[in-house]
C-alpha positions as CSV (number, residue, x, y, z in Angstrom):
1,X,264.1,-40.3,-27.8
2,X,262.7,-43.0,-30.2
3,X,265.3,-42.1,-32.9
4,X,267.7,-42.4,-30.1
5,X,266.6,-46.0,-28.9
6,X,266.1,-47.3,-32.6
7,X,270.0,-46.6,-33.4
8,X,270.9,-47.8,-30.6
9,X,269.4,-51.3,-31.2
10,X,270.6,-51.4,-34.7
11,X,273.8,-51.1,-33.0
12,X,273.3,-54.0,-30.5
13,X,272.6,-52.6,-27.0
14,X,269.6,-54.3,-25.4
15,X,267.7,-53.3,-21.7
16,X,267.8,-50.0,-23.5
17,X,266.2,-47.0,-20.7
18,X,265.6,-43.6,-22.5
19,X,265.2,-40.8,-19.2
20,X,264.7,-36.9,-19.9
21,X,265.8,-34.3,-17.5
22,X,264.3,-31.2,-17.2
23,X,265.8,-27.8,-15.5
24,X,265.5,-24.6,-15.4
25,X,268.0,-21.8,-15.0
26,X,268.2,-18.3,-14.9
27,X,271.4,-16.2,-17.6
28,X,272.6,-13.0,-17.0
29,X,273.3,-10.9,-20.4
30,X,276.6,-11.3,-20.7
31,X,276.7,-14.7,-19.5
32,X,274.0,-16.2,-22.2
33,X,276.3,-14.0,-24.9
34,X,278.7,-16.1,-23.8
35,X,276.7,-19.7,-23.9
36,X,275.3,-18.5,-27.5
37,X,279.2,-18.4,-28.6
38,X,279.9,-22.1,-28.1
39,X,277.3,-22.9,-30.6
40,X,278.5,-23.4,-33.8
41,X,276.8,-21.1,-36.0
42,X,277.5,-18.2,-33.9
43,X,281.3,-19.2,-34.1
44,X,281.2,-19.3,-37.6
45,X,279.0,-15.9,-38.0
46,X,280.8,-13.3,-40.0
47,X,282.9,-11.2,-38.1
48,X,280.8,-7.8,-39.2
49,X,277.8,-8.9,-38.0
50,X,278.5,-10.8,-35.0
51,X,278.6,-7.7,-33.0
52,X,275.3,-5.9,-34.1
53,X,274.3,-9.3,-33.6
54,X,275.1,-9.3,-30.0
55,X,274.7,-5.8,-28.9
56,X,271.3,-6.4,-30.2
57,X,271.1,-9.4,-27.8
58,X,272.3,-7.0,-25.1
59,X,270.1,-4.0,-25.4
60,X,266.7,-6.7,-25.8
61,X,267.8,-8.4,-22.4
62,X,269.1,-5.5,-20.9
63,X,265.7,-3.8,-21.4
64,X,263.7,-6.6,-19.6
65,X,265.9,-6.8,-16.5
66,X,269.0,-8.4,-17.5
67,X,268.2,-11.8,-17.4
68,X,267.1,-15.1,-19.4
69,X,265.0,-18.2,-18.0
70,X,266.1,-21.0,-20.3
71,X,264.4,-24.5,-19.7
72,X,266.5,-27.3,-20.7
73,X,265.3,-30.9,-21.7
74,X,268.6,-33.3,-21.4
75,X,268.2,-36.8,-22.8
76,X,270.0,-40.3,-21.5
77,X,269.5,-43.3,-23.2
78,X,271.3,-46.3,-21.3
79,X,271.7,-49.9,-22.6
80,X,273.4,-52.6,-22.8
81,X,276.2,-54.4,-25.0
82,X,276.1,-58.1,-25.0
């Protein structure tokens, strides 16, 4: 968040308010194979290993129910422009 706030006053904005969310949600296999391919290096991973890669993935999950907890931490910084 600092980083965050610092930039953003170089750039101008004042009344700057930093807020973190936090959640947590439960993946199924296939579905947090899915989230992992909109990240960039999995898109970009060579095409031979992308599926070991994953079936790996699979068969971990797959042998401790199925499913992934992931916590996320989302970060909004508002300010203002004068």
């Amino acid at each position: 968040t600092a980083p965050t706030v610092k930039a953003m006053e170089r750039a101008g904005f004042t009344e700057i308010t930093p807020k973190l969310f936090k959640g947590e949600r439960c993946i199924q296999t296939e579905d947090y194979i899915g989230l992992l391919n909109t990240y960039s290096d999995h898109i970009v991973m060579d095409k031979k290993i992308k599926p070991l890669f994953e079936e790996g993935i699979r068969e971990a999950m797959n042998s401790e129910g199925g499913r992934i907890n992931i916590k996320d931490t989302i970060e909004l910084v508002i300010g203002r422009r004068p």
